[in-house]
Kinemage of the C-alpha trace (Angstrom):
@kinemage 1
@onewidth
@group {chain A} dominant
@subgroup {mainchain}
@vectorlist {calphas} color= white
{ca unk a 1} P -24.464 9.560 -13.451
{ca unk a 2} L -21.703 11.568 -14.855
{ca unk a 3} L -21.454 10.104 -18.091
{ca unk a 4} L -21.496 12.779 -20.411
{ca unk a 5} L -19.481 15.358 -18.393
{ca unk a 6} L -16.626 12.610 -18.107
{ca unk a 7} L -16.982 10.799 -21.190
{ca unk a 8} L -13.632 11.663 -23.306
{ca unk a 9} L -10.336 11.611 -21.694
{ca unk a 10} L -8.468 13.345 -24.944
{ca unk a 11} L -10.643 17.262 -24.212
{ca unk a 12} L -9.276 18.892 -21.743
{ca unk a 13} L -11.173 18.787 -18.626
{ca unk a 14} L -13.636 21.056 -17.573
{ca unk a 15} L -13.166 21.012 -13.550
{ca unk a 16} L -15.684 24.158 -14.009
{ca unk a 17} L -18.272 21.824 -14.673
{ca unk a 18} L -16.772 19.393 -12.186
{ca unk a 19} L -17.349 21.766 -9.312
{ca unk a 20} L -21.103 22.986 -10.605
{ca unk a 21} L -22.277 18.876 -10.887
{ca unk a 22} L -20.825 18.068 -7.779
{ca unk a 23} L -21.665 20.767 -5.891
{ca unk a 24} L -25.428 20.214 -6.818
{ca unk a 25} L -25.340 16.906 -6.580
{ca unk a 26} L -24.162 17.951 -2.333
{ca unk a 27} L -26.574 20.646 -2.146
{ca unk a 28} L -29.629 18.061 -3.244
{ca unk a 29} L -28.403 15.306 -0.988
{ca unk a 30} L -27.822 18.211 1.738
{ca unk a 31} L -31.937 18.905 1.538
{ca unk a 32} L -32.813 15.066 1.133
{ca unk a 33} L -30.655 14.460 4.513
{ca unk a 34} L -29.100 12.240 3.028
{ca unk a 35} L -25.748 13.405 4.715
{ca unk a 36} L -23.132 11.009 4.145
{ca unk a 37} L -23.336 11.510 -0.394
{ca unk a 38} L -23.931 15.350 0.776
{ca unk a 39} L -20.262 14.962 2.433
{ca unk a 40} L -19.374 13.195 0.134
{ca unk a 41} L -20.092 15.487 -3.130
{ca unk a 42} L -19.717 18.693 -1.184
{ca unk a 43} L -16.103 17.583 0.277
{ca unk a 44} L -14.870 17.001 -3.392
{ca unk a 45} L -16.182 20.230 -4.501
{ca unk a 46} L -14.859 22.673 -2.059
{ca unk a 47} L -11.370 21.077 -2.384
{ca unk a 48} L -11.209 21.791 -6.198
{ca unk a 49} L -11.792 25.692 -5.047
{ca unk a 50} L -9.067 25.032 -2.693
{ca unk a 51} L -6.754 24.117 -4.893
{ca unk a 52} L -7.181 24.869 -8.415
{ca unk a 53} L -5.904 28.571 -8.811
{ca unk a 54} L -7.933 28.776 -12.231
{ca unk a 55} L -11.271 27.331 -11.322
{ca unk a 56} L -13.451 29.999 -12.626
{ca unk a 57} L -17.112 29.491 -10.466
{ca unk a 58} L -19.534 31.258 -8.499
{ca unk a 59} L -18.448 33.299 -5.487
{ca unk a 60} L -21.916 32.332 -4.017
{ca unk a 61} L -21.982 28.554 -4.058
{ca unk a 62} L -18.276 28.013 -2.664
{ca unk a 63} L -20.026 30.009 -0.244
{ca unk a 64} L -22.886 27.901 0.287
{ca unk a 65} L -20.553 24.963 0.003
{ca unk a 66} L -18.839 25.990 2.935
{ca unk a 67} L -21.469 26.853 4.974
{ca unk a 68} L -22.985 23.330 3.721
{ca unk a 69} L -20.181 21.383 5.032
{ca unk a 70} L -19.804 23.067 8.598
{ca unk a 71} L -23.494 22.156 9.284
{ca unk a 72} L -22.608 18.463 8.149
{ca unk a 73} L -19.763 18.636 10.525
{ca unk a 74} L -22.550 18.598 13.134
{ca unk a 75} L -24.104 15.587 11.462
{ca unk a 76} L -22.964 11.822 12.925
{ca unk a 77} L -21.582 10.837 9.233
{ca unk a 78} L -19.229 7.838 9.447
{ca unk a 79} L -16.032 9.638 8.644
{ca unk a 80} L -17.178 12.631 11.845
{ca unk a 81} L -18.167 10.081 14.376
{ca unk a 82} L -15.007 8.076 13.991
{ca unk a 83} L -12.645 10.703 13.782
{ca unk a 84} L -15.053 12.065 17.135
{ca unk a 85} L -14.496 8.274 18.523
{ca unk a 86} L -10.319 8.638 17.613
{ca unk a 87} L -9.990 11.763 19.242
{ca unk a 88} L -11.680 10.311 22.735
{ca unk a 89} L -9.329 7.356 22.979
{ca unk a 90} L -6.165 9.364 21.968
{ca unk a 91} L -6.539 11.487 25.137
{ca unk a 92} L -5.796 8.058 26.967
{ca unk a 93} L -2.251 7.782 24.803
{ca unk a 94} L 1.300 9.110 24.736
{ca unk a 95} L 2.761 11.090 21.992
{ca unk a 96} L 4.735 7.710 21.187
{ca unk a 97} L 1.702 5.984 21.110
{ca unk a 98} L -0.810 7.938 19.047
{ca unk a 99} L 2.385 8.068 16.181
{ca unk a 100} L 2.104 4.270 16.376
{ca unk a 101} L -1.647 4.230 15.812
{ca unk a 102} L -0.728 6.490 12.332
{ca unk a 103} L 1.630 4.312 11.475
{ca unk a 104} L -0.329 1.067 11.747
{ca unk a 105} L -2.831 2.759 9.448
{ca unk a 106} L -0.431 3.668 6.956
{ca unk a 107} L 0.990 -0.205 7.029
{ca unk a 108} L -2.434 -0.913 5.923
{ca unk a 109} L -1.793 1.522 2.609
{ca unk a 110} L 1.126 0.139 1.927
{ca unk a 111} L 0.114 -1.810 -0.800
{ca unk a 112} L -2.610 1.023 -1.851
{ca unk a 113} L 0.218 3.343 -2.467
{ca unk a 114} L 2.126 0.669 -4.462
{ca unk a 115} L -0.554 0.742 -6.736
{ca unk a 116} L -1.085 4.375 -7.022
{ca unk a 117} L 2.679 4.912 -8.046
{ca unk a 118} L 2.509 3.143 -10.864
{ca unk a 119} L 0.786 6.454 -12.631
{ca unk a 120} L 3.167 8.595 -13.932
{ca unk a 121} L 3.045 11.635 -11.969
{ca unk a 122} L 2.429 9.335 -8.685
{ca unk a 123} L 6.116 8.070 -8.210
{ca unk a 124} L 6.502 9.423 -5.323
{ca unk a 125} L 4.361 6.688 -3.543
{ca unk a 126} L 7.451 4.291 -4.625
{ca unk a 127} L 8.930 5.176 -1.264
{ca unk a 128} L 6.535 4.638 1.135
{ca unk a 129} L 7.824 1.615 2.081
{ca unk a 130} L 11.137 3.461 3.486
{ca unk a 131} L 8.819 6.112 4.765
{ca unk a 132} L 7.559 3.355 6.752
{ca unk a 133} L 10.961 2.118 8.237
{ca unk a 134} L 12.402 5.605 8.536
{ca unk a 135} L 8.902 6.896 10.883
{ca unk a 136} L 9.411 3.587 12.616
{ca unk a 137} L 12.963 4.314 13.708
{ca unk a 138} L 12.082 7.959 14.325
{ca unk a 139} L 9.195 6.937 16.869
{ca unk a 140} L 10.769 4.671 18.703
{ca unk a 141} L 14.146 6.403 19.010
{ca unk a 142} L 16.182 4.125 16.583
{ca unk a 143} L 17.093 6.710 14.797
{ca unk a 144} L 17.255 11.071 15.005
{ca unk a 145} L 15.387 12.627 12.315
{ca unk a 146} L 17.343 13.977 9.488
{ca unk a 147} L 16.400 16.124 6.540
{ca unk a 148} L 18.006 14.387 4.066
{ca unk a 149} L 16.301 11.145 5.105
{ca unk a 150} L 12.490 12.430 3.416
{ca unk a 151} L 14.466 14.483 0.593
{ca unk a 152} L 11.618 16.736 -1.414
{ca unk a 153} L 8.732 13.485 -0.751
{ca unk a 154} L 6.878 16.433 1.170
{ca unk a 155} L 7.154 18.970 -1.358
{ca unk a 156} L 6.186 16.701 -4.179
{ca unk a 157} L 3.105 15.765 -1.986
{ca unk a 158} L 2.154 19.253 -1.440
{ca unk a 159} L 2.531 19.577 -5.287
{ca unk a 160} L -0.008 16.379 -6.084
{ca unk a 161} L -2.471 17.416 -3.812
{ca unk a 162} L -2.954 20.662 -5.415
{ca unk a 163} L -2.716 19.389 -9.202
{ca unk a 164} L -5.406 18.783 -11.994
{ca unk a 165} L -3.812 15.231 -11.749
{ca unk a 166} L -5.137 14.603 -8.137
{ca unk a 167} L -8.516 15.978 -9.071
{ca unk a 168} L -9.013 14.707 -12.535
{ca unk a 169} L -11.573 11.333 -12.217
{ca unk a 170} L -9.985 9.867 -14.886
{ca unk a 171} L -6.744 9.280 -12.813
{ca unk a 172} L -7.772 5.485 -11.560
{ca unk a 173} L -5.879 2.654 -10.403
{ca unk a 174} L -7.472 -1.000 -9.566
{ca unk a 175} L -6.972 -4.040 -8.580
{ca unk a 176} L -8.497 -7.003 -10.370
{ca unk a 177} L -10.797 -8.486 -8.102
{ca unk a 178} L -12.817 -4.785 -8.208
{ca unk a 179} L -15.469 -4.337 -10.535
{ca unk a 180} L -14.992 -0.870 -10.666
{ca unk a 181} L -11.673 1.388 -10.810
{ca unk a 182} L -10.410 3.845 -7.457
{ca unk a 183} L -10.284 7.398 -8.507
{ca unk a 184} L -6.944 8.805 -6.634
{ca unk a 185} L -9.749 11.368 -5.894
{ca unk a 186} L -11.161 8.785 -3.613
{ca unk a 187} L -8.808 9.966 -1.640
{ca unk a 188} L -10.528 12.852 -0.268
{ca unk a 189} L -12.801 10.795 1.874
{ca unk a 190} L -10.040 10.232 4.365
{ca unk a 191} L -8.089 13.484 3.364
{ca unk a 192} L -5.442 11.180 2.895
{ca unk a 193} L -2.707 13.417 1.138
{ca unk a 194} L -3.312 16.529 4.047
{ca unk a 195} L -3.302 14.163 6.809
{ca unk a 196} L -0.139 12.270 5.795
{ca unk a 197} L 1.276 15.613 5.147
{ca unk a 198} L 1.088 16.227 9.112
{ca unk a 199} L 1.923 13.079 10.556
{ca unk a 200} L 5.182 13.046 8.931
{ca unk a 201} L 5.666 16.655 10.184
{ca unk a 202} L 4.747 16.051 13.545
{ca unk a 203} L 6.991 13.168 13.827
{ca unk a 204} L 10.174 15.291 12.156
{ca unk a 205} L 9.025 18.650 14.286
{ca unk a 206} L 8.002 19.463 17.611
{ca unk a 207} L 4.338 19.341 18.411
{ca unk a 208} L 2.887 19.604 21.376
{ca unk a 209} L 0.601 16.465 22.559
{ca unk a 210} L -2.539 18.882 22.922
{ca unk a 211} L -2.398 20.072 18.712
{ca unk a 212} L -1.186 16.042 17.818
{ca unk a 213} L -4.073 14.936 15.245
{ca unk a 214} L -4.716 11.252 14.656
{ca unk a 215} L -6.557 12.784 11.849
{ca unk a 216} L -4.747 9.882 9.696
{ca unk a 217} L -6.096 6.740 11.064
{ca unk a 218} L -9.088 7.163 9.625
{ca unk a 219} L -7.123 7.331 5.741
{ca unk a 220} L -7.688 3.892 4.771
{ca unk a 221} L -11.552 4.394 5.922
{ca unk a 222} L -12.252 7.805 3.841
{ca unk a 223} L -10.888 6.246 0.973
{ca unk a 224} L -13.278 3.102 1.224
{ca unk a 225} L -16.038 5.385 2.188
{ca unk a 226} L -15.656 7.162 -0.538
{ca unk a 227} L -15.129 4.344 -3.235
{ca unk a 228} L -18.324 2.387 -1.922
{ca unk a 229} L -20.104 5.487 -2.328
{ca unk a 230} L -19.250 6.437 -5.783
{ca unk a 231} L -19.777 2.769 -7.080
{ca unk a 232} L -22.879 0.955 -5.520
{ca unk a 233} L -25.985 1.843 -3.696
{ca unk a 234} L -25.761 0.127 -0.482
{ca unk a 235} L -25.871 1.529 3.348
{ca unk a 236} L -22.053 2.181 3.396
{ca unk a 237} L -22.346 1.176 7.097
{ca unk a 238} L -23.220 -2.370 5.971
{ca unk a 239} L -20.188 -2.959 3.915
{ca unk a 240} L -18.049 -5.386 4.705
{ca unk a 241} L -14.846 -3.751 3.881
{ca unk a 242} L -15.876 -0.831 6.020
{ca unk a 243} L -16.728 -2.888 8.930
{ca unk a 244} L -13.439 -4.407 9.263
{ca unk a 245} L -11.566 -1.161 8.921
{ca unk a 246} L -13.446 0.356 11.591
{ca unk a 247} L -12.818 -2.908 13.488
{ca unk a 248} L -8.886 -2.703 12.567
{ca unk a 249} L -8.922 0.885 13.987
{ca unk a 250} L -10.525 0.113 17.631
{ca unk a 251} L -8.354 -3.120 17.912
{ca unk a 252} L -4.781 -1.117 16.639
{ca unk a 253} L -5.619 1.479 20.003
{ca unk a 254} L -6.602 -1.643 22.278
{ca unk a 255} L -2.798 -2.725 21.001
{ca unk a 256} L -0.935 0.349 21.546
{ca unk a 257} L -2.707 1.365 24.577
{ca unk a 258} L -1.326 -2.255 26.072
{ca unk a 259} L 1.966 -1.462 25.323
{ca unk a 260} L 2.863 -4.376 23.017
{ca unk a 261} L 6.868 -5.665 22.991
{ca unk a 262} L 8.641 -4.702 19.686
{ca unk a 263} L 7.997 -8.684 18.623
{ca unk a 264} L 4.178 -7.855 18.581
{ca unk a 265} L 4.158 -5.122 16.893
{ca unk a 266} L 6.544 -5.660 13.930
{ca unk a 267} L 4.825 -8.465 13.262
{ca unk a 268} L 1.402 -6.717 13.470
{ca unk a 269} L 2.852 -3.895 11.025
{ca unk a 270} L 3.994 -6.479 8.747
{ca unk a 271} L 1.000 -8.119 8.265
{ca unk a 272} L -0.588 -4.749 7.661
{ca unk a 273} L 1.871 -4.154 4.762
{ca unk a 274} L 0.833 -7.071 2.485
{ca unk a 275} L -2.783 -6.608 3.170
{ca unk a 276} L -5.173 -5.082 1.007
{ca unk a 277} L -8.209 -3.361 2.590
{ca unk a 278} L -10.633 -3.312 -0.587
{ca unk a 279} L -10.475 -7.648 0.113
């Protein structure tokens, strides 16, 4: 579809252009109802205006962007209604609790994140294995949350999600059993770099339980939703991958609401760490 506007990686790239394709491409799914590539196009180009200090584009249609996207927020797109679903079965959990049901998901991105730090301005992603252990310890009292312990991993995470290197469709990763590469810009399905950003903070600050978000569960979801959208032509509710996930999420909370001994749910987190959810 996008062909010529993407077709050689040595020109610069024009995220101008980006931005106008994208955000017509939303706006013509927005009138078709067809809500969930709306979201989908409309999501990717608001972010570049809210990110990329030199995007030079109309005043009028980041407007209309915006104004697009808070209708679709009323709209029962997969990524809405499960975050809607999340938020109803947190209410039942303690603080404790809904910082497991983050970390379970990012267990399950472990191996996603591997991947992703193997491009060059992604090495940060080399230590989310630690990240893992050190939030583990943190949650369950192990260990008192120092400074030192995350370093600058925040700061260079604030950096990536607001560089031409996040937003840039050329920066892919894959595995070999996919036909297709994963833009890191896939990753605004599940606003996976903002929502990691604030589970780490509110389990190294004090929040209070009523402003927690369990915004992050749903990562590993936005990021197949928005692969499977991108690359085939499917119902995205029909794909297996997506089914699972949203089965992996309802079965984590019927865990952690059960209170599970430590035995249970190490072992649970490990298997989450070799998996990969595009199998």
């Amino acid at each position: 579809m996008f062909n010529q506007l993407f077709k050689k990686k040595e020109k610069a790239f024009n995220f101008n252009d980006m931005f106008n394709t994208y955000y017509q491409q939303g706006k013509d799914y927005f009138h078709k109802n067809d809500f969930e590539y709306a979201v989908h196009y409309l999501d990717q180009a608001y972010a570049l205006t809210l990110s990329l200090e030199d995007l030079d584009v109309s005043e009028e249609k980041i407007e209309n962007c915006s104004q697009m996207l808070l209708q679709l927020e009323k709209e029962e797109t997969l990524i809405m209604k499960t975050i809607e679903n999340i938020k109803e079965m947190a209410e039942h959990l303690t603080y404790d609790q809904r910082s497991l049901w983050n970390l379970l998901t990012l267990c399950r991105l472990e191996v996603i994140f591997k991947e992703v730090s193997h491009i060059s301005e992604c090495k940060l992603f080399t230590r989310v294995p630690d990240l893992i252990d050190l939030l583990y310890q943190i949650i369950t009292g192990e260990k008192e949350y120092d400074e030192s312990d995350e370093t600058d991993f925040l700061d260079k995470l604030y950096e990536l999600s607001d560089s031409q290197t996040f937003y840039n469709p050329h920066t892919t990763f894959t595995f070999s059993f996919l036909e297709k590469p994963i833009q890191l810009l896939d990753f605004i399905g599940g606003d996976v770099l903002t929502s990691l950003e604030l589970f780490i903070d509110q389990e190294t600050n004090y929040t209070e339980i009523n402003d927690f978000s369990n915004d992050f569960v749903v990562s590993a979801l936005g990021i197949l939703k928005s692969y499977y959208l991108r690359t085939q032509n499917h119902n995205i509710n029909e794909i297996s991958q997506i089914q699972n996930e949203l089965t992996r999420i309802k079965n984590d909370y019927e865990l952690i609401k059960n209170i599970p001994d430590e035995e249970t749910f190490i072992l649970k987190m490990n298997t989450y760490r070799q998996m990969n959810i595009f199998e």
